[in-house]
Each structure stands twice: as C-alpha cells, then as structure tokens.
N, C-alpha and C positions, 0 to 999 in steps of 0.2 A: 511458395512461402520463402520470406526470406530467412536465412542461417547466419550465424554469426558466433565467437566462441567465447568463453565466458572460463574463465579459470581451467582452458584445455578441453570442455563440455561444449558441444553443440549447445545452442540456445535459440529460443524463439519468442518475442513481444508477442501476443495478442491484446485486443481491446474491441470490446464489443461496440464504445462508442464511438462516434465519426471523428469527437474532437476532445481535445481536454477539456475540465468540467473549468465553467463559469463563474462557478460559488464557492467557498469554500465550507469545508469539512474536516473529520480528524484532525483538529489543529494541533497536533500536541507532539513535539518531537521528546522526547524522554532520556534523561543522559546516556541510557545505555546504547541506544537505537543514534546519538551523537557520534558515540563513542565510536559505531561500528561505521558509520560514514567516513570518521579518522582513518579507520585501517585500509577505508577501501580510497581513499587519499580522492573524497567526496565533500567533504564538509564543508569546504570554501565557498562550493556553488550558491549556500544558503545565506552568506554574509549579505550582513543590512536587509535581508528579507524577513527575518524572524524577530520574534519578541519576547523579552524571560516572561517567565510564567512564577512569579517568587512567591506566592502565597493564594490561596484559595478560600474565599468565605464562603463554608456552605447553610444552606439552607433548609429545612425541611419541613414541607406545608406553609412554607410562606414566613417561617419564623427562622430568626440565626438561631444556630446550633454549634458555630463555634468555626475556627480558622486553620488551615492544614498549611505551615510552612513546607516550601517543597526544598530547597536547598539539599541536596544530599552531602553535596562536599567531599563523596571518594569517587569523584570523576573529574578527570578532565574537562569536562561541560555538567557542571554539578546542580545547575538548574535547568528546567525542563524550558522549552521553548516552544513558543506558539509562532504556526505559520499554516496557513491555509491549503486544503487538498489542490485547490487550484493553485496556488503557487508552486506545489512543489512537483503537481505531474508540467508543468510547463518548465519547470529545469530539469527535471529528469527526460522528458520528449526530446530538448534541446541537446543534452549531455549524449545521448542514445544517438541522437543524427549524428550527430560531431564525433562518433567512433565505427559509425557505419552500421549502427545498428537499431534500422529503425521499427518503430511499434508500428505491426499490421492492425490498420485501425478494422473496423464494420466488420470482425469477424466473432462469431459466434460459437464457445463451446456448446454444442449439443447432447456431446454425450462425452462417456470418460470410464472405462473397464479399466478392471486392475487385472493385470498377469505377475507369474514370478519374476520375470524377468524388465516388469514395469510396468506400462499403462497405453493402450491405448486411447487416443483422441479423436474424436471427431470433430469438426469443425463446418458450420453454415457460414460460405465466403461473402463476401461484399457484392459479388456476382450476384449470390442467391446457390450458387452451385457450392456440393457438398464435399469433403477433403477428409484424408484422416490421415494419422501418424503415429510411432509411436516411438518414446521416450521413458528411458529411465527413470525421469525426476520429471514430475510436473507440479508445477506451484501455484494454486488458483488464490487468487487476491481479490476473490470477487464477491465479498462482506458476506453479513448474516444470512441473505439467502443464497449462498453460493450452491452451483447446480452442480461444481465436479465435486462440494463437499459429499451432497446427498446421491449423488450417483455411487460412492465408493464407501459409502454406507458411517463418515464422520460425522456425529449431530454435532449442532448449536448450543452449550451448555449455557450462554450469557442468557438474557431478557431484556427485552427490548424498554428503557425508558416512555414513558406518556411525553414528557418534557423535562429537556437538559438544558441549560446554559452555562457557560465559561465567561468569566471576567477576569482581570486581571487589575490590581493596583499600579 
C-alpha cells in the first residue's frame, strides 16, 4: 500500500472502483465546504468548472411550492455551486498524483473493528488477496450504504428520496 503524509498523519487513498465515475452526482459544493478548500489553498483547482447555484424552485407532487434564494452572503463564496462528482474526483485524482499521493484504486474495505487505540482495516486488494492495517483515523466516504459505517455500529439517519432533481436559473 502506498503512504503518504497529510498534515504530519500517515494517510492512505482507497477506492473500490477501477476508475473515476463517468456521471455526475452530489453536485453541490456549499460555501462552507468552499470555504474549507480556501484554507486548504484547493479552491482554484475548481475555477470555470462549476456553476452558482442562486436560487432553487421547489416542487412538490408536481406542483410549485415556492423558491429558496441560496445567497448566504457571510462567505467568501456566498453561493453554493454546482459541479459534478465526476468533475470533481478527476481533479482531485489529478491533484493527489501531482503530490505523489496516489488513490489505490480496485481495493475493497471488508471489514473495519474499532480498538481504543483506533481501528482496524481490512482490505480485499485488486490481486483478489486480502491485507489489513491499522490506523488512528479512518474516514469512509463511501455514501448511505457505507460498510465501515455499519461495521462500527454508526446508522443512516437520512432517507433515501423516490426522485430528486437540481436546476438551476
């Protein structure tokens, strides 16, 4: 596996799939989640890829229900901005090589225990052969069914929509 360090931290990319995704998702960068790309001196990577996001007309059952200005205004980036999951894992894959720290793609958390003193990992490799490790801090970003969520015993308090859609004026 490869290591790399991260604010003085050992750290490690995984990704279960082979490549970045194709389509886009999660569009919605949010001033605060802006703002913290500013401190990490990231934000730039996203210029002329995104889109404001200034107002929202929602709908419900097929009928308007009324319009949500998003403008916050006590931020630096005071509206929210749209840009595609695929957009944004192909500059961060890019940004990630260009520091030498690249995402181990095809690898598979399997399992995930929590100790006092952190967590162990398992991991099913790209081989097919199985690995484990174990770390302080583990961050699984791997959506509503995430497997190191229910392994470590965190539920899913969201619900899952029937049908979303985003537009944008």
């Amino acid at each position: 596996m490869a290591w790399y360090t991260v604010w003085q931290y050992p750290a490690h990319q995984l990704e279960g799939r082979a490549a970045t995704k194709d389509y886009g998702r999660a569009p919605v960068f949010w001033p605060r989640a802006q703002d913290a790309l500013d401190l990490m001196g990231l934000h730039h990577l996203w210029n002329g890829k995104t889109a404001p996001l200034r107002r929202v007309h929602v709908n419900v059952y097929g009928q308007p229900a009324g319009t949500i200005e998003t403008d916050l205004g006590e931020s630096a980036h005071p509206t929210p901005m749209m840009v595609g999951q695929d957009v944004t894992e192909k500059i961060l894959d890019e940004y990630l090589r260009g520091i030498d720290a690249p995402i181990e793609r095809s690898v598979e958390v399997t399992r995930t225990e929590l100790f006092d003193h952190g967590a162990r990992i398992t991991l099913k490799l790209a081989s097919g052969c199985e690995d484990s490790f174990e770390a302080a801090w583990v961050v699984g970003c791997d959506g509503s069914t995430s497997g190191v969520r229910n392994d470590i015993g965190i539920g899913w308090e969201g619900h899952h929509l029937p049908e979303a859609r985003q537009a944008d004026e």
